[in-house]
C-alpha positions in Angstrom: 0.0 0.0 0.0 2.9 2.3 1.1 4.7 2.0 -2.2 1.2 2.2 -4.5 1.1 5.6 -2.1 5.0 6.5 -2.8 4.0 5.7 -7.1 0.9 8.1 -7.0 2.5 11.0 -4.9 5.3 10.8 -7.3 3.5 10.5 -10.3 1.4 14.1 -8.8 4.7 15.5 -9.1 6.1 14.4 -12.0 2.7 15.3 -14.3 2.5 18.8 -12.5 6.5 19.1 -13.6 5.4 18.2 -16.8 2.2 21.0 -17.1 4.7 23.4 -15.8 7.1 23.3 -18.3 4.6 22.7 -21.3 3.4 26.2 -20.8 6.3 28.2 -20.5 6.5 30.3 -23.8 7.9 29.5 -26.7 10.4 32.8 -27.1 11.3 34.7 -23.8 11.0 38.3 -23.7 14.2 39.7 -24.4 14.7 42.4 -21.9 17.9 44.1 -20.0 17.0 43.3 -16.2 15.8 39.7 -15.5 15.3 39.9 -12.0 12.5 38.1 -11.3 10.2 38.0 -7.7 8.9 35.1 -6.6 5.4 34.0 -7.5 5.4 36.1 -10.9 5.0 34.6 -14.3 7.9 33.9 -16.2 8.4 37.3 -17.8 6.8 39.5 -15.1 9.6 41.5 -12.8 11.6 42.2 -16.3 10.7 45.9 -16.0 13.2 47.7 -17.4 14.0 48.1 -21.1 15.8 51.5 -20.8 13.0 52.9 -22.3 10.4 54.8 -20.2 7.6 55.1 -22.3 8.2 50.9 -23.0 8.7 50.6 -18.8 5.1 51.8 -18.5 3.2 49.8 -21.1 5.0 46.7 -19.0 3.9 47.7 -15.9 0.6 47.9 -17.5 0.1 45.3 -19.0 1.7 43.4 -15.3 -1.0 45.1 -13.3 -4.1 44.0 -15.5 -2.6 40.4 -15.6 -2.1 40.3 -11.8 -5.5 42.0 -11.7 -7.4 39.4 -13.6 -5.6 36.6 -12.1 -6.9 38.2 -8.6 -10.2 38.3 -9.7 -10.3 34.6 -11.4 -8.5 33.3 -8.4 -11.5 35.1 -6.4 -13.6 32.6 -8.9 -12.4 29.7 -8.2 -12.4 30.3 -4.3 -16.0 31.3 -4.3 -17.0 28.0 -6.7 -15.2 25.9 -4.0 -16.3 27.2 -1.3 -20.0 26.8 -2.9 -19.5 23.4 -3.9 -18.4 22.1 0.0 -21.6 24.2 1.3 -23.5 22.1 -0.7 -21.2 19.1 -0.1 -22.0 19.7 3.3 -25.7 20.6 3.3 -26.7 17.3 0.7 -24.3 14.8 3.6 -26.0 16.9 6.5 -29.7 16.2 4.9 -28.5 12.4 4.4 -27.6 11.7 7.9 -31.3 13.5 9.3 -32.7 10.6 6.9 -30.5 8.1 7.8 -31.1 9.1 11.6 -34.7 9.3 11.1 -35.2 5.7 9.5 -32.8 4.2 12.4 -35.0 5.7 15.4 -38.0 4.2 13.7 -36.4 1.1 13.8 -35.7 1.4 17.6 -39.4 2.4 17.9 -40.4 -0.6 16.3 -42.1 -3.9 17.7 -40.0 -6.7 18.1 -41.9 -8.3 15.2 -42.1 -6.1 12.7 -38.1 -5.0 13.7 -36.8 -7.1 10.4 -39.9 -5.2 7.9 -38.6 -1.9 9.9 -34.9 -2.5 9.6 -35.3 -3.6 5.7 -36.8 -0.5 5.3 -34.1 1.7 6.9 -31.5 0.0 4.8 -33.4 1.0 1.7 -34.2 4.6 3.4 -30.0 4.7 3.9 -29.2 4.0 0.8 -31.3 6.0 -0.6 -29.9 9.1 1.8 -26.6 8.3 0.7 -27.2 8.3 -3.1 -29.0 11.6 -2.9 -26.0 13.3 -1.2 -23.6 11.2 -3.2 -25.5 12.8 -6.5 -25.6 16.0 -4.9 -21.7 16.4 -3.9 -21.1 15.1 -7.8 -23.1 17.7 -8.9 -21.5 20.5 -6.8 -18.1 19.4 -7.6 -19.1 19.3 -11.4 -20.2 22.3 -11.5 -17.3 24.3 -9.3 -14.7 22.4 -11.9 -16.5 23.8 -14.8 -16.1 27.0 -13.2 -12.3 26.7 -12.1 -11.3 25.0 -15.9 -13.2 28.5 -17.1 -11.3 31.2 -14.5 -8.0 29.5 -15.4 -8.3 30.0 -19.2 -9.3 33.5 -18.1 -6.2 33.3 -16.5 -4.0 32.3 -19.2 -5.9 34.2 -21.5 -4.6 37.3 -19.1 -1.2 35.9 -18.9 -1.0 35.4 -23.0 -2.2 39.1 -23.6 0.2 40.6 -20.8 2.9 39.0 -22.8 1.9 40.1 -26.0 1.9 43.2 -24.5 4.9 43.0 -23.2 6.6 42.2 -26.8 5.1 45.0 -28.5 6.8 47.5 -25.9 9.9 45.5 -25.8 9.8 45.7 -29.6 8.8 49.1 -29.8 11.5 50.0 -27.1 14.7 48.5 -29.5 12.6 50.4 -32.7 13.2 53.7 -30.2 16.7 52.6 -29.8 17.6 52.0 -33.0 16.6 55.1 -34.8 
């Protein structure tokens, strides 16, 4: 068990290796400072091109990436925080049933206990496909949401860069005239 644990953990890793390094672009930003904070993207931080006018379009085009990453990463935090409220509601609904058909069982007579317990079986597993369903249904729906806010994301992150070129480009046009 430990090592079907150890394979999985470190398959996790390797596949979110993998993601990482299959999005990276293509062509780096070419750019005379590349220091670089941590938690950027991969061209964010590279501020200065010697050209003022270039600096700004950067930093503008840095601010309204890190702005829409805030607000997609706002997104997905409300979507998950939905989806366990409901998680929670549909499993606290399911075990009122399941409580429900078990007192009637202790309320029953001793003869008709086996007709009453029968019956609470079916009434449990009834409980706990409804919340089962539910919970599915929540966490379908919050993943439909997070898949959407994080190609918002990299659609943010894909237009910051473009953004980025152009004054980078338009920075060595200035600089070569």
């Amino acid at each position: 068990m430990n090592k079907l644990l150890a394979t999985l953990i470190a398959g996790l890793f390797a596949t979110s290796v993998y993601a990482q390094t299959a999005t990276a672009p293509a062509t780096p930003v070419t750019t005379t400072d590349t220091t670089m904070s941590s938690g950027q993207s991969g061209t964010a931080g590279m501020t200065s091109t010697g050209d003022a006018k270039a600096d700004k379009k950067i930093n503008k085009a840095d601010e309204k990436e890190a702005k829409e990453v805030s607000k997609q990463d706002e997104k997905i935090s409300k979507a998950t925080a939905k989806a366990n409220e409901k998680k929670s509601k549909a499993q606290s609904k399911a075990e009122k049933k399941i409580a429900k058909a078990n007192e009637k069982v202790a309320k029953a007579d001793p003869e008709d206990k086996a007709k009453a317990s029968a019956k609470a079986e079916e009434k449990t597993a009834d409980a706990n496909y409804g919340a089962q369903k539910t919970m599915i249904k929540a966490d379908e729906k919050a993943q439909k949401k997070i898949v959407d806010a994080n190609a918002d994301k990299a659609k943010a992150h894909a237009k910051a860069n473009e953004k980025r070129a152009e004054a980078a480009a338009e920075a060595h046009k200035d600089a070569a005239k």
